[in-house]
C-alpha positions in Angstrom: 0.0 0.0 0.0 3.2 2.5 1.2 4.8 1.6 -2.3 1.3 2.1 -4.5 0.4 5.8 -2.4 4.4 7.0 -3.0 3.8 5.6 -6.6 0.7 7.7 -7.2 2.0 11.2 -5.3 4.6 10.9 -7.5 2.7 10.8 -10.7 0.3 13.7 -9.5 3.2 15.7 -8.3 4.5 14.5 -12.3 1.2 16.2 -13.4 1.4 19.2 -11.3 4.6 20.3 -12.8 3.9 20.0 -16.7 1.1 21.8 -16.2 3.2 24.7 -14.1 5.2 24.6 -17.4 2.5 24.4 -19.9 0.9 27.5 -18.0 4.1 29.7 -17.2 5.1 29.0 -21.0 1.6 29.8 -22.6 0.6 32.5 -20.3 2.4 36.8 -19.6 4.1 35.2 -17.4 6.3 32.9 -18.9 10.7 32.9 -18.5 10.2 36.4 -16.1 14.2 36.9 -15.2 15.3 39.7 -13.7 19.1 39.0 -12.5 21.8 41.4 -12.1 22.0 42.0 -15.7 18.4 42.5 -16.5 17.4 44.9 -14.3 18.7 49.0 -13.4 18.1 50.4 -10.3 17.8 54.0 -9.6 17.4 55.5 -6.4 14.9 58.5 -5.9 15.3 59.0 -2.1 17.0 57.7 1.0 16.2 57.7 4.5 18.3 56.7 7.8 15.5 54.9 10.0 18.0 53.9 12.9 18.9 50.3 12.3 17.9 50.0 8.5 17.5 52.3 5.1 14.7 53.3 3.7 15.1 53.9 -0.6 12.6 55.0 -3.2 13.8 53.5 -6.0 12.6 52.4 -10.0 13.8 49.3 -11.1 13.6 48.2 -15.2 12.2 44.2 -15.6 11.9 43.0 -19.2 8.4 43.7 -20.5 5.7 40.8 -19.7 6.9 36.7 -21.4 10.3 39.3 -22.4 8.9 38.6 -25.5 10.3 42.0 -26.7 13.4 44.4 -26.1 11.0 46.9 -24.3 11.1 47.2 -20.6 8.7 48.4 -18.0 9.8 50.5 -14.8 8.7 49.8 -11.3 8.6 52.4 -8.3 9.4 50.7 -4.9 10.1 50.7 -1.7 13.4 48.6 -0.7 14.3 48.8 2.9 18.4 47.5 3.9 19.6 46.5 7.3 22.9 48.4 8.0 24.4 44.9 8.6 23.5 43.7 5.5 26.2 43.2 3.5 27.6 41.0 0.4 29.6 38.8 3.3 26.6 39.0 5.6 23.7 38.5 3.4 20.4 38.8 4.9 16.8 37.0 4.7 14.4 39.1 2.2 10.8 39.0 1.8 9.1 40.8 -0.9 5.6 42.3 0.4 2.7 42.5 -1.8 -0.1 45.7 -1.3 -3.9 44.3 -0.7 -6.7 46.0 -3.4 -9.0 47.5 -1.0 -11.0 49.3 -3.8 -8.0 52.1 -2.6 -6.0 52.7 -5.9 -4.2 56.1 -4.6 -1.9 54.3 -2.4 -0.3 51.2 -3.3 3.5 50.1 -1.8 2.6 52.9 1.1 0.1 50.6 2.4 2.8 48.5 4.1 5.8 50.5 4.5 6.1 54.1 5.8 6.3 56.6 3.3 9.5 58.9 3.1 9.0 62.4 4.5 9.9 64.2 0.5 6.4 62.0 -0.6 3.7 64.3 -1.2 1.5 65.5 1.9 -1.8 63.5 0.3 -0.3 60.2 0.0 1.6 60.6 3.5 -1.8 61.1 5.3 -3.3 58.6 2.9 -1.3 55.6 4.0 -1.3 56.9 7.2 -5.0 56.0 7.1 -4.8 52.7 6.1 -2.6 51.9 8.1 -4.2 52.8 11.1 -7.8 51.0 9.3 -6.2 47.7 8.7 -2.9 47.3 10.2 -3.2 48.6 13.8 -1.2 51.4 13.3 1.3 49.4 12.0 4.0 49.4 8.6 5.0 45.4 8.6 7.8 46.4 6.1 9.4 49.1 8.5 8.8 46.5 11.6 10.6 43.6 9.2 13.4 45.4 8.1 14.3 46.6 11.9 14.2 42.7 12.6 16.7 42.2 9.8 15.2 41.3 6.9 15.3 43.2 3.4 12.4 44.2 2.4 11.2 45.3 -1.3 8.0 46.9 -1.8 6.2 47.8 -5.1 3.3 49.0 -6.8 0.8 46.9 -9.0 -0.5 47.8 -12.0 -3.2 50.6 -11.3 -2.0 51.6 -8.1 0.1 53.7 -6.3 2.7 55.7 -8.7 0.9 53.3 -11.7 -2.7 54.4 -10.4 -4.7 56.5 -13.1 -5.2 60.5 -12.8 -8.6 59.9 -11.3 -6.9 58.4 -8.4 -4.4 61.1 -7.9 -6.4 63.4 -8.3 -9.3 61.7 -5.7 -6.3 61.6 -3.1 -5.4 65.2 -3.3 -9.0 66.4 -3.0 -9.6 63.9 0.6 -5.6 64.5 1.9 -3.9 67.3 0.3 -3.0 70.6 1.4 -5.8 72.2 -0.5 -8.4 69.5 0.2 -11.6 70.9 0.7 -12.8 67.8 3.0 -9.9 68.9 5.4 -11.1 72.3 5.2 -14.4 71.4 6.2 -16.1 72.5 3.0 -18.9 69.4 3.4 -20.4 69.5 -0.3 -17.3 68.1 -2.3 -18.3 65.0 -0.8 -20.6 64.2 -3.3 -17.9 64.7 -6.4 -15.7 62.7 -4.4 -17.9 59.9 -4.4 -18.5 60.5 -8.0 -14.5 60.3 -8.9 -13.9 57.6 -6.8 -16.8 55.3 -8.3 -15.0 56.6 -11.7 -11.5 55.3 -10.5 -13.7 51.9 -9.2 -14.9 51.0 -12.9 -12.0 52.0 -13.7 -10.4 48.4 -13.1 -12.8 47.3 -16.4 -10.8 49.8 -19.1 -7.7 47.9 -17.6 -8.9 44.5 -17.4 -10.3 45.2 -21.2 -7.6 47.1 -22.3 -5.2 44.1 -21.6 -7.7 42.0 -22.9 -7.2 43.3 -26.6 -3.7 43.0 -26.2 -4.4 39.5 -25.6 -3.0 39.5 -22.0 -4.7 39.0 -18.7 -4.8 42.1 -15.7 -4.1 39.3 -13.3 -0.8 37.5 -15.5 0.4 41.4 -16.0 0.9 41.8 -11.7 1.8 37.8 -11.5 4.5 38.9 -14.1 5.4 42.1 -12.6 5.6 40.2 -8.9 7.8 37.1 -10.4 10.2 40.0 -12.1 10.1 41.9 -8.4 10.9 38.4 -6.8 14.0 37.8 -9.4 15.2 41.4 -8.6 15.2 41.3 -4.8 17.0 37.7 -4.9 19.6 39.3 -7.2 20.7 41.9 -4.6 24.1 40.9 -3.8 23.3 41.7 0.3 20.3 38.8 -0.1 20.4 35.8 0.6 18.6 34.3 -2.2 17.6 30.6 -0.6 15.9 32.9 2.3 13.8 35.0 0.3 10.0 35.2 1.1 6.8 37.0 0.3 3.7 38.0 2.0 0.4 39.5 1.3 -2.7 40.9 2.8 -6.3 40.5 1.2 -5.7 40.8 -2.7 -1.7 40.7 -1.5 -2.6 36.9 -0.4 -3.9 35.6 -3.5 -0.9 37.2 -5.1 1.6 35.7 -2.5 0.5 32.3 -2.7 0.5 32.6 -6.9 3.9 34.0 -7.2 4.7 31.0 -4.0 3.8 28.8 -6.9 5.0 30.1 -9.8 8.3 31.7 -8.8 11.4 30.0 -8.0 13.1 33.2 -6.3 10.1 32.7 -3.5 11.2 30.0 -1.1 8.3 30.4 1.4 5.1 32.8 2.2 2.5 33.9 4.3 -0.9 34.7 2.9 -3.6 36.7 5.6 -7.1 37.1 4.7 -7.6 35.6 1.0 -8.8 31.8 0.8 -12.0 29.8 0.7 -13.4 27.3 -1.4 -14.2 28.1 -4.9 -18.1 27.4 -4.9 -18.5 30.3 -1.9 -16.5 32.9 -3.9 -18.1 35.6 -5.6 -16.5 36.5 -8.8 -19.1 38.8 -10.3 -16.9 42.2 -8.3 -15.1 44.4 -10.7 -12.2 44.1 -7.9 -11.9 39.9 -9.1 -10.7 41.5 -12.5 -7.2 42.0 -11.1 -6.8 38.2 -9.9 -8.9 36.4 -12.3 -6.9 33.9 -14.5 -9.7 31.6 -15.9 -6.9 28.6 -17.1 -6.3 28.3 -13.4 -9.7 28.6 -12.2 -11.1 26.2 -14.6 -8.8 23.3 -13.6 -8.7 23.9 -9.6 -10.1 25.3 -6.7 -8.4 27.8 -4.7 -7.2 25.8 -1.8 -5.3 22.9 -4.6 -3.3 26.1 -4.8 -1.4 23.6 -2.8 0.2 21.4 -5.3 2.2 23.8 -6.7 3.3 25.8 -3.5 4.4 22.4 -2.0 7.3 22.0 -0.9 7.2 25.1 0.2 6.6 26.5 3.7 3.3 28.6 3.5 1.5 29.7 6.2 -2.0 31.0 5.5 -3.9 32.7 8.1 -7.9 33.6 7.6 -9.9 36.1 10.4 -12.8 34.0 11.8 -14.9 37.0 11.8 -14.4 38.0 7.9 -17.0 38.6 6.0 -15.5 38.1 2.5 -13.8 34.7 3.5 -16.6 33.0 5.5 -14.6 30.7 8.6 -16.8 27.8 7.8 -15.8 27.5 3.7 -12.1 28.9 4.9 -11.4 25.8 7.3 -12.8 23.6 4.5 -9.9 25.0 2.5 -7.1 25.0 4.9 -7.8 21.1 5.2 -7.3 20.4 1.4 -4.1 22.4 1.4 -3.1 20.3 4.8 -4.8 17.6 3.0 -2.3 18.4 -0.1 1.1 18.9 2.0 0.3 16.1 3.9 -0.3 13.6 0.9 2.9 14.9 -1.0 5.0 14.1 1.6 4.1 10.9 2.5 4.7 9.9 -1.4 8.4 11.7 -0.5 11.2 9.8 0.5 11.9 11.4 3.8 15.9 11.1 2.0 14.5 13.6 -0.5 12.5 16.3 1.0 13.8 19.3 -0.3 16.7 21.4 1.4 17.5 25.1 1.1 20.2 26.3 2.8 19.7 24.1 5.5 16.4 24.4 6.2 13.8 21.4 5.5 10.8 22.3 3.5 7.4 20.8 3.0 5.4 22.3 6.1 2.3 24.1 6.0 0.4 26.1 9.0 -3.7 27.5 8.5 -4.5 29.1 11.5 -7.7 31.3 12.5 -7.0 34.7 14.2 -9.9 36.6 16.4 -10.3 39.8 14.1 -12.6 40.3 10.4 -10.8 41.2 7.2 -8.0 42.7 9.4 -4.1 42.5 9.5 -3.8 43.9 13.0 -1.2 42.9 15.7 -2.2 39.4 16.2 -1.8 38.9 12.3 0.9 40.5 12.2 3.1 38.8 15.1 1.9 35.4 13.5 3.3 36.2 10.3 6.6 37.5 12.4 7.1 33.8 13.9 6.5 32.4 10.8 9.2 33.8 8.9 12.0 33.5 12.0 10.8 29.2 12.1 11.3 29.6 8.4 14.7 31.5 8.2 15.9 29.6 11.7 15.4 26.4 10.4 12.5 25.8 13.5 9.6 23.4 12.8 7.3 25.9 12.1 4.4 23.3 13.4 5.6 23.9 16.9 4.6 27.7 16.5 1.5 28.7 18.2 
């Protein structure tokens, strides 16, 4: 029976990675590489925050597949430990902004902006910050505990948002904004330009579309390229380089935990559920929607291709959009999944990466709603020292 299971994982695992390679080579996302000699960085601003930098850089990645000599540029965030350095190389996690239906802000929603960033998108992210995370920038608090941290926008947010959005930020945070100033009847235009900068997401999905390229492939693409850049750093260590995500920054950590070999391990807070409970019909799905993938699994079999990774994925019990009861059902299959492939592993084989053992996996339930506060947060903190350490990240409760 031992022999027929090992016999069978092995031919499903077989499975699971021609299709990987039949998707990655058909889809925008295919042979993303963005290594020392693919990509420029230029740095916009620099900040001393005590025990780490803080720089606003743009970074050139081949254009989506690299299919042609043209490059796009991305604006980020990349926060250095002082004692990183190319003989001490540190841990890295790349961190990956949530939706939110908030397109004015985009890498500011996890790290702190610097002080030269204009007024609006300062208070802005200070908003959010205070809304979902408790107060809290998880980049600024992961880069004081050591770890590298690159942060970027996705298509249609942040510095890539549209002039709508821009535009809808300086009117609620700016100097000039009449909201501040009390003046009570711009509230109905701003509820007007920010529905605009909502259905805005369909002239970008469509847009795409015509191009014969998917919203959702575009940021995979653009996260896979960010992924190859941060490993490349010569201060990284590139077998302890992570990802995480809140909310839409979830679904894209555990798709570029899958699809990206320069992400070793990830944390994913607040996006997963079973397929049936899911309700696609939101303008906001545009952004993640890859029907190919879809088609062929549920969310939770997200599992066969993140394995042997270690992933941790953490649902609030009290969130409305990702229902505890269809949530649990999910964290089983991907249990179900880990546990499966490794028992068709000889234990002689489980993958290694720089010493540390792969192949675990940790769901867990946290108090809060469709929240990243403290609880998350500290979770997601433990997570990555078991991971980096070389801990069994089971025994972490």
């Amino acid at each position: 029976m031992t022999d027929m299971t090992g016999t069978i994982c092995k031919a499903v695992r077989h499975l699971m990675k021609r299709f990987r390679a039949v998707f990655l080579s058909a889809s925008a996302v295919a042979s993303v590489s963005c290594g020392p000699d693919a990509a420029v960085m230029r740095i916009l601003a620099e900040e001393d925050r005590g025990t780490y930098g803080c720089r606003l850089i743009e970074f050139t990645v081949p254009d989506t597949c690299g299919m042609t000599e043209s490059r796009d540029t991305l604006r980020a965030y990349l926060l250095v430990p002082d004692k990183a350095s190319e003989k001490e190389p540190c841990p890295a996690i790349l961190m990956l902004h949530d939706h939110g239906a908030r397109f004015d802000i985009g890498k500011e929603k996890l790290v702190s902006p610097v002080a030269e960033a204009p007024e609006h998108v300062r208070l802005s992210s200070q908003q959010w910050s205070e809304r979902y995370f408790d107060g809290a920038y998880m980049a600024d608090t992961l880069a004081s505990m050591g770890y590298v941290v690159l942060v970027h926008d996705a298509l249609y947010w942040g510095d890539r948002a549209s002039a709508d959005a821009r535009r809808w930020s300086e009117l609620s945070f700016g100097k000039e904004s009449p909201v501040r100033s009390g003046n009570i009847g711009v509230k109905d235009s701003l509820k007007i330009l920010k529905r605009k900068v909502f259905e805005g997401q369909k002239h970008v999905y469509d847009s795409l579309l015509s191009e014969g390229r998917l919203w959702a492939e575009k940021i995979l693409a653009d996260d896979m390229a960010a992924a190859s850049f941060l490993s490349s750093l010569p201060f990284v260590d590139k077998d302890r380089t992570g990802a995480f995500g809140f909310s839409m920054g979830a679904h894209r950590c555990w798709l570029l935990a899958a699809f990206s070999d320069d992400v070793h391990y990830g944390a994913a807070a607040c996006w997963m559920l079973c397929k049936e409970d899911y309700d696609s019909t939101s303008v906001s799905d545009l952004s993640m929607r890859i029907p190919e993938l879809r088609d062929r699994y549920d969310f939770p079999e997200i599992a066969r291709f993140t394995w042997p990774k270690p992933m941790m994925f953490v649902n609030g019990a009290a969130d409305p959009l990702f229902p505890e009861k269809s949530a649990a059902e999910a964290f089983r299959i991907i249990r179900d999944i880990y546990s499966s492939a490794a028992s068709g592993q000889d234990a002689g084989h489980v993958p290694y990466c720089g010493g540390r053992r792969y192949g675990d996996v940790r769901t867990l339930f946290t108090g809060g709603g469709h929240h990243c506060g403290r609880e998350v947060q500290d979770s997601v903190y433990s997570f990555f020292s078991s991971v980096v350490s070389g801990r069994d990240i089971r025994a972490d409760k």
